[in-house]
N, C-alpha and C positions, 0 to 999 in steps of 0.2 A: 865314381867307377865308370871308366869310358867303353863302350861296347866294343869289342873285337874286328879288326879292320874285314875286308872282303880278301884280301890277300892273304892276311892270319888264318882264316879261316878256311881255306883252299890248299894252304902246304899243309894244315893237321889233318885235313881228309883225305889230301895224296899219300900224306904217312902212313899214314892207319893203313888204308888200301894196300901201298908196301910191303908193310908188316904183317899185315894180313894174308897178302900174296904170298910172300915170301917163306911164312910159316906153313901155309896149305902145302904149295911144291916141297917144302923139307921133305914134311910129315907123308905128303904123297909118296916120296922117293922112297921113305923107309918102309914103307908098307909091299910087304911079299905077299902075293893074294897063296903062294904055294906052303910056307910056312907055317912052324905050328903059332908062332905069334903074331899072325894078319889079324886073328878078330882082336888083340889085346890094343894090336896097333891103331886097328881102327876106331876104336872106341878115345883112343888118345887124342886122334883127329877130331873126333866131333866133339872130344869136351874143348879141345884147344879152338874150335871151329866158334863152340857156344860163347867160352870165355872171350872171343873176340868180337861178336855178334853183343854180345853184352857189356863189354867196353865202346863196345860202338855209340850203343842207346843210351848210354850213361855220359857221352860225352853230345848226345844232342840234348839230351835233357839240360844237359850244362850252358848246353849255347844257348837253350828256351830260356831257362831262369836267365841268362845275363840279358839275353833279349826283354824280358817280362823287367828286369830289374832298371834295364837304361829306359824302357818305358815309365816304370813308374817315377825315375829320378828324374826327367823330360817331365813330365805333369806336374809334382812337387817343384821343380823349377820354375814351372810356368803358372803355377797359383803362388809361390811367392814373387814373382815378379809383379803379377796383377796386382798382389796386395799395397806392394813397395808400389805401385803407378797409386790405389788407391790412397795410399796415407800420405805422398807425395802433394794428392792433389786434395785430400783434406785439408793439408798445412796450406796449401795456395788458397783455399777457401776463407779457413779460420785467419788465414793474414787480410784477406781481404775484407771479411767482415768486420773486422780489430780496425781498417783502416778506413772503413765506412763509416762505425760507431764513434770512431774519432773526430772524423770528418764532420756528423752531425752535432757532435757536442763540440765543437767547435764553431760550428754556423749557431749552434744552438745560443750558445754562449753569446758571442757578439751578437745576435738578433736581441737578447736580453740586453746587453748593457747599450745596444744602440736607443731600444725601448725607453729606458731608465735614463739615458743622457736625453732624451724626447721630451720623458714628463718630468726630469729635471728641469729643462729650457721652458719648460709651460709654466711650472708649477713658480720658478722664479721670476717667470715675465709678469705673471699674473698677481704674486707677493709685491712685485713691483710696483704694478698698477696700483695697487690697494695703498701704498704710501705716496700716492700722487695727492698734488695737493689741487687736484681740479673732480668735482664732483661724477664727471660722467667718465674718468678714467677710472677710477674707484670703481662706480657702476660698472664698467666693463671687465675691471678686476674678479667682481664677485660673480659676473655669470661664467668668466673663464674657469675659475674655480670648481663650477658645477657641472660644466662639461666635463672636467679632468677626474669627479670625481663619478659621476656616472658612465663613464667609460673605463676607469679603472675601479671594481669595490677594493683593493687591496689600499688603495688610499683615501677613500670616505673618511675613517675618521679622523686621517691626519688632514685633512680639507676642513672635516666640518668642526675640530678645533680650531682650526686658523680664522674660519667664520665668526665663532664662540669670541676666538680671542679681541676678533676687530666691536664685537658689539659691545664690549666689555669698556673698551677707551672711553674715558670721559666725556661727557656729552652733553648738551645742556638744550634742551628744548625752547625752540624759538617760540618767543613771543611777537604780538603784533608791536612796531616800533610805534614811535608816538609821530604825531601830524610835524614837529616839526625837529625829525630826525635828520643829522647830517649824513653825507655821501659816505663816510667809513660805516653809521650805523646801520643804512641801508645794506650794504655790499656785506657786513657779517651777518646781518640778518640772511640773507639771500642765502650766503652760505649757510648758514644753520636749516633753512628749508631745506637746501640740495644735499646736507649730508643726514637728512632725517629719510629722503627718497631712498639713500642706497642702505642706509639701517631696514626701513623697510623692507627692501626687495632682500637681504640679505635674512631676516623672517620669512621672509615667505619661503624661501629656497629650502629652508630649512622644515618649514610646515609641511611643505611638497612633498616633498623626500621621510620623512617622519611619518608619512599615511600608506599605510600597508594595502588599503584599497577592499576593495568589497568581501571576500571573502581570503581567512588567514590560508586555506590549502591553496588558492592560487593569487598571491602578492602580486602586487601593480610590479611591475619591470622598475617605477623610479623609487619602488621603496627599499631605503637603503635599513637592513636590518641590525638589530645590536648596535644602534649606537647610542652615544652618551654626550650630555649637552654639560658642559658647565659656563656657566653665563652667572659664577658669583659677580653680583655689586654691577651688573651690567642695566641701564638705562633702558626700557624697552618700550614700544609705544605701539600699541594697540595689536599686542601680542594675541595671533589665533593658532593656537595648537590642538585645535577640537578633534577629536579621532584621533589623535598622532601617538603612536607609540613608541615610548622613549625607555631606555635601559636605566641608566643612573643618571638624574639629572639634579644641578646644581644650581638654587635659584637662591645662595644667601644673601641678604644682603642688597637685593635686585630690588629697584625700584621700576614698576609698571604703572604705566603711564596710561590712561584711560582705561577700555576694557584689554580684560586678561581673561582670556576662551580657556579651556580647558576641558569642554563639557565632550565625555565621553574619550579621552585620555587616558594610556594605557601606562603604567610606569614598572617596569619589570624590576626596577634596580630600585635602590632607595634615592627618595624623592626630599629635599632640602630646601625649604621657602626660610631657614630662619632669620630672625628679623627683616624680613622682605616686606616692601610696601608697596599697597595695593589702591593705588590714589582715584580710580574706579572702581567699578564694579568688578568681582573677580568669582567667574561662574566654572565649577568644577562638579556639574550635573553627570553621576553616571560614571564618575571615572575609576579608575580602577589602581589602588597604591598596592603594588605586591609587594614591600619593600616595608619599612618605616616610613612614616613622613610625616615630613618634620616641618611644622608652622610656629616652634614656639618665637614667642614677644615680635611675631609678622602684626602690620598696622592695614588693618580693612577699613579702606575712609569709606568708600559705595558695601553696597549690597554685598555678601559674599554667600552662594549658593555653593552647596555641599548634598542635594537632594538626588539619594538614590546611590551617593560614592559608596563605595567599598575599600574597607582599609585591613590589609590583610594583615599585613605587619604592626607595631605600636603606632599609633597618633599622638603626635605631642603639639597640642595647642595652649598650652603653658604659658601663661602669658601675654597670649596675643589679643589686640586688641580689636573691636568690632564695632567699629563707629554707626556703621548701617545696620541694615536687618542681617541676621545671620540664620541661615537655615540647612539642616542637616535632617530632614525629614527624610523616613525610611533609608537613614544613611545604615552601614553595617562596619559595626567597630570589633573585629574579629580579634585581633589584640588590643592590649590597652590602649583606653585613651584618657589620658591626660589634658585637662582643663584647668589645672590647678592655677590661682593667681587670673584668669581671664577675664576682660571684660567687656563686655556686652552692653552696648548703650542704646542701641535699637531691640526689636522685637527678637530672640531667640527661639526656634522652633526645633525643638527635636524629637515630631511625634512620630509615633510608628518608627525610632531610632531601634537597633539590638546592639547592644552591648553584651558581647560574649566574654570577654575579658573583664577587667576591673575597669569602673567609669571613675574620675575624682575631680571632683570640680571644686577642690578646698580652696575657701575665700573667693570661688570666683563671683561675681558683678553684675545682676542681671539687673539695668537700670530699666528696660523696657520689661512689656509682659515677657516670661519664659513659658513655654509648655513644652512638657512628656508626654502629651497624651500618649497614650497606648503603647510605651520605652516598653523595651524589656531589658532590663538588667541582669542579665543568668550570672555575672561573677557579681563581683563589693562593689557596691555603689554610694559612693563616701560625697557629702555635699557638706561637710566640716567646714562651720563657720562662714558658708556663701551667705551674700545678700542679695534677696529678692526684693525690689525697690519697688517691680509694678507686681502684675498676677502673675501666680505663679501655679500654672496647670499640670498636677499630674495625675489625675484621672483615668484609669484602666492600667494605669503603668503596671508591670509584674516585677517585684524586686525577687529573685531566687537566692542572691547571694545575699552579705548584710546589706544591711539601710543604714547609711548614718545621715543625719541632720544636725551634729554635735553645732549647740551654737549657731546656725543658723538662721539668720533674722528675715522674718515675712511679713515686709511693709506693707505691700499690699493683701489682695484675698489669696489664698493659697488653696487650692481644689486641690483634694484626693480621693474623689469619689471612686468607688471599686477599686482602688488603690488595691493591687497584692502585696501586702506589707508583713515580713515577717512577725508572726505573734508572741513571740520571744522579745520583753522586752531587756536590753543592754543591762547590767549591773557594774559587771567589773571585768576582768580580765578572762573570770572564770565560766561567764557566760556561754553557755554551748552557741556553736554557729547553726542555722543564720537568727540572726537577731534586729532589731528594730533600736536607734538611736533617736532620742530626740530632747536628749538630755540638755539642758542649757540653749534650748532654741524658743525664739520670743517671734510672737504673731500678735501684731500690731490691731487685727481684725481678729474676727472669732478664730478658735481653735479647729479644725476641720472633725466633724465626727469620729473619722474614720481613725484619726490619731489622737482622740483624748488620752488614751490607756497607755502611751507613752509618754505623755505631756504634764509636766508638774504644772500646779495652780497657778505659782508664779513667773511662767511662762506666758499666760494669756492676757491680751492687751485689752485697752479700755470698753473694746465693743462684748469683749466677751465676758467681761467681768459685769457689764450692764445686763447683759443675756442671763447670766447666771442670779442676778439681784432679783432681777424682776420675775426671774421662772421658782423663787425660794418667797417673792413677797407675796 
């Protein structure tokens, strides 16, 4: 609705004014002040006067409202216009943020694959190197590796497999050549020295980065977390992973070549030494198996220290063999441990050991002295059919759960002084738990006190049959 021009409005008011005029002079004319109908007449004129007067005001009212009306449609014009400028230049914003966000995942994008074609180019130069057949390109191969892997964690353990996989290749430890070796024997000897350096450092890389560092709430910067070693059937020579904490490690089959550290070693995953040989000493003081672990038919030529480990998972030492002293004092076997078939040709020590789980040491081999001093055994503790060859100490030991010695033979002295031995002796099946075995076990020397009451007469060997003679003559 368009408002009424200035010239519209100007002939309606000349009109009216007209008609207005034009009616008064009629009305005037007809009016005889002498007459008997002047007052009828006059009263004519001033309604016809009012009715005009009130056409009048009716017709400014008219022009206000259209006035008040092109006003209000003039503001409604002009907040829809504003609006349409607003939503105009929303859409210029929202295109240009659409074309920003594009922008950046676009840079984003290539910044990544330029990245990735980066430590592609490292990562194959460096694979490279490692197949060089010159020892110090190798060497350079392997520390490239640990640059690319401590600048990116997203590839640690595809690095520190590839490490894994290089220590794994066949390998054969040099020996000194003899006085009158030729120029080939010299030059593979040499090489065997040079590629024992980058096995080497290729450990230690690995030990480095394996230590979490002084305290677990604030980790060294090069300890690389969660990872896993598998180094089955891999050659290793004077392996130190003391303090290192390892998630699932892989060590079957691995032969370790002098000493093997492990002392205070963390293994969050399960832990695999089986058939591994330990052609030194192999010290795993303090360490800690979250996991299983698993040593069964491993070969201990040295020493192998177990004093103070903790095994949270099953042990399975089944069969493994213990050519040196072996010792698990104060060790803590929280699941089973398994001994079964093992043998023991040095000194065994498992005093102040706790076996929370089942201990079973069926048939196993104590060639040297064995001691329990002060074992606790809270589950079954089954030594079915072992031979004890030297002394065999268990003295304070606590059995809670049964005691079996089924069979059993104690060549040498066998102490169980304050032995806690259950008093229940074994019968048959129907025997309540816990109970005491010693059914079928021969003691070469006297009977121990503390276990006559399970021990038949022809059980006891020559010393105690003499004891018995001469305490009766």
């Amino acid at each position: 609705m368009k408002p009424p021009s200035t010239r519209a409005v100007a002939a309606t008011v000349g009109g009216v004014v007209v008609v207005i005029g034009g009616l008064l002079t009629l009305l005037w004319s007809l009016v005889d002040g002498g007459s008997p109908q002047a007052p009828t007449q006059l009263e004519l004129v001033r309604i016809g006067l009012t009715v005009l007067l009130g056409t009048g005001g009716l017709f400014g009212l008219y022009l206000a409202w259209r006035r008040q009306r092109s006003t209000e449609i003039g503001l409604a014009q002009k907040q829809q216009d504003q609006a349409d400028v607003a939503r105009a230049y929303e859409l210029q914003r929202e295109s240009f943020e659409t074309t920003r966000l594009h922008q950046e995942r676009v840079a984003a994008a290539t910044e990544r694959d330029a990245e990735a074609r980066r430590i592609t180019d490292l990562y194959t130069k460096a694979a490279d190197q490692l197949g060089s057949d010159k020892a110090p390109v190798r060497l350079a191969g392997v520390y490239a590796l640990e640059r690319l892997a401590q600048d990116h964690s997203e590839q640690r353990q595809t690095i520190v497999n590839v490490l894994c996989a290089y220590l794994r290749m066949p390998y054969t430890i040099p020996t000194d050549p003899p006085e009158n070796a030729d120029t080939e024997q010299r030059a593979e000897h040499r090489e065997l020295v040079q590629e024992r350096e980058v096995r080497l450092a290729a450990q230690r890389i690995l030990a480095h980065h394996l230590r979490p560092g002084p305290g677990p709430d604030n980790p060294a910067t090069t300890f690389w977390a969660d990872t896993d070693l598998d180094l089955t059937g891999a050659t290793l020579v004077n392996l130190d992973l003391t303090d290192c904490t390892i998630g699932t490690a892989r060590f079957r089959g691995a032969t370790f070549t002098g000493a093997a550290l492990f002392d205070g070693a963390t293994f969050t995953g399960n832990a695999s030494f089986h058939e591994a040989a330990f052609t030194g000493d192999a010290l795993f003081d303090g360490a800690t198996f979250t996991g299983n672990a698993l040593f069964d038919r491993a070969t201990f030529t040295g020493a192998a220290w177990f004093d103070g480990a903790t095994f949270t998972g099953a042990a399975f030492f089944d069969g493994a063999t213990f050519t040196g002293n072996a010792s698990f004092h104060e060790a803590a076997f929280t699941g089973a441990a398994f001994f079964d078939g093992a043998t023991f040709t040095g000194a065994a020590w498992f005093d102040g050991a706790a076996f929370t789980g089942d201990a079973l040491f069926h048939e196993a081999a104590f060639t040297g002295n064995a001691s329990f001093r002060k074992a606790a055994f809270t589950g079954n503790a089954s030594f079915r059919k072992a031979a004890f060859t030297g002394a065999a100490w268990f003295d304070g030991a606590t059995f809670t759960g049964n005691a079996s010695f089924h069979e059993a033979a104690f060549t040498g002295h066998a102490v169980f002084d304050k032995a806690g031995l259950p008093e229940t002796r074994y019968v048959d099946d129907e025997t309540p738990s816990p109970w005491t075995d010693f059914s079928g076990a021969r003691f070469e020397k006297r009977v121990p006190p503390e276990v006559e009451q399970f021990v038949s007469p022809s059980s006891a060997g020559p010393e105690s049959s003499g004891e018995r003679e001469g305490g009766t003559g």
